[in-house]
C-alpha positions, -999 to 999 in steps of 0.1 A, spaced: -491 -12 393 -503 -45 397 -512 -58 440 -479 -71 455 -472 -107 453 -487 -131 478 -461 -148 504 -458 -181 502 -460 -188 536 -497 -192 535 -501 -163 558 -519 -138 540 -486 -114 539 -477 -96 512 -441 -106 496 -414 -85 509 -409 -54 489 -400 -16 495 -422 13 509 -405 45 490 -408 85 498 -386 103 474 -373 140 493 -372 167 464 -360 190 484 -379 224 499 -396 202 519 -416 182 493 -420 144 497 -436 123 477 -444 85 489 -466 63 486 -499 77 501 -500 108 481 -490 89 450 -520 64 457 -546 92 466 -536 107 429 -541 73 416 -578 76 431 -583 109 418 -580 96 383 -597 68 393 -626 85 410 -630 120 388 -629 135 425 -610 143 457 -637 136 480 -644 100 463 -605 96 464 -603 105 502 -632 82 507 -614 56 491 -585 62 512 -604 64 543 -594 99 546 -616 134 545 -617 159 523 -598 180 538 -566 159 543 -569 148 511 -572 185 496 -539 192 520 -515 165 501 -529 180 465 -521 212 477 -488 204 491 -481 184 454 -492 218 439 -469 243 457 -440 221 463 -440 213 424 -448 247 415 -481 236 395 -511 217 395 -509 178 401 -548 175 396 -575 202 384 -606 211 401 -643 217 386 -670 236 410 -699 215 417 -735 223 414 -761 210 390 -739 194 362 -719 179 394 -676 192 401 -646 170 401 -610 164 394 -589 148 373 -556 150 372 -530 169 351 -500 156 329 -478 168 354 -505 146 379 -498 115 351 -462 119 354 -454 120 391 -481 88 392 -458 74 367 -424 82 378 -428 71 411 -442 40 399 -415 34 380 -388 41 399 -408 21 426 -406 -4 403 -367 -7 397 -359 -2 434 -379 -36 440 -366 -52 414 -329 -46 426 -338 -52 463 -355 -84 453 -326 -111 460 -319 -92 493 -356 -90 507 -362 -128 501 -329 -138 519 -346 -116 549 -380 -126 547 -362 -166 547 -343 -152 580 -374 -142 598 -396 -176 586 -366 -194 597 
C-alpha cells in the first residue's frame, strides 16, 4: 500500500484516512501494527530485523506472530534456526493473505469514508 496522501495544508499531516482493527472473534485482532510487522517480515527475511524496523524487540514481535498463529489456527510466517548459514522468516500464504485482505479491505473502507473525512478535516482547518 502506497504512504498516505500528504495534506494540503502544508503541515506535514497526513490526509485524513482510517486506522482499522478487524475482531475475528476468540479474541483475535488484527490491525494495523501486526499487519505492518508481517509486512516487514517479508520485507526483512526476519522477526528480529522486522521488530527492529518497528522499533520493537524480539520478543514483542515474536508475541503478535504467535498470537496470528494460534488465533488463526496456523502459521502466519515460518521460522528457520540460525547458526552458520544464518535463520529467518518469511511468511506463509496464509501470512500473504491476511497482508492482503486487510489491505484490501483497508482500502475500500477509505475509499467510502473519503467524502466524509475531508468534510471533517475542512471542519477542523476551519
Amino acid at each position: 500500500m502506497p504512504p498516505p496522501k500528504r495534506s494540503p495544508r502544508g503541515s506535514g499531516e497526513t490526509a485524513p484516512r482510517l486506522s482499522l482493527r478487524l475482531d475475528l472473534g476468540g479474541g483475535l485482532r488484527i490491525g494495523p501494527g501486526k499487519v505492518r510487522l508481517l509486512e516487514e517480515i517479508g520485507r526483512a527475511g526476519s522477526i528480529s530485523g522486522a521488530g527492529r524496523a518497528l522499533g520493537m524487540s524480539y520478543r514483542r514481535a515474536w508475541e503478535l506472530v504467535e498470537a496470528l498463529n494460534t488465533g488463526l489456527g496456523e502459521p502466519v510466517a515460518e521460522t528457520a534456526a540460525g547458526g552458520a548459514g544464518g535463520g529467518g522468516a518469511r511468511l506463509t500464504p496464509l501470512g500473504e493473505a491476511v497482508v492482503r485482505t486487510y489491505r484490501a479491505i483497508e482500502a475500500e473502507a477509505n475509499a467510502g469514508a473519503a467524502g466524509r473525512l475531508a468534510a471533517l478535516a475542512r471542519r477542523e482547518s476551519a
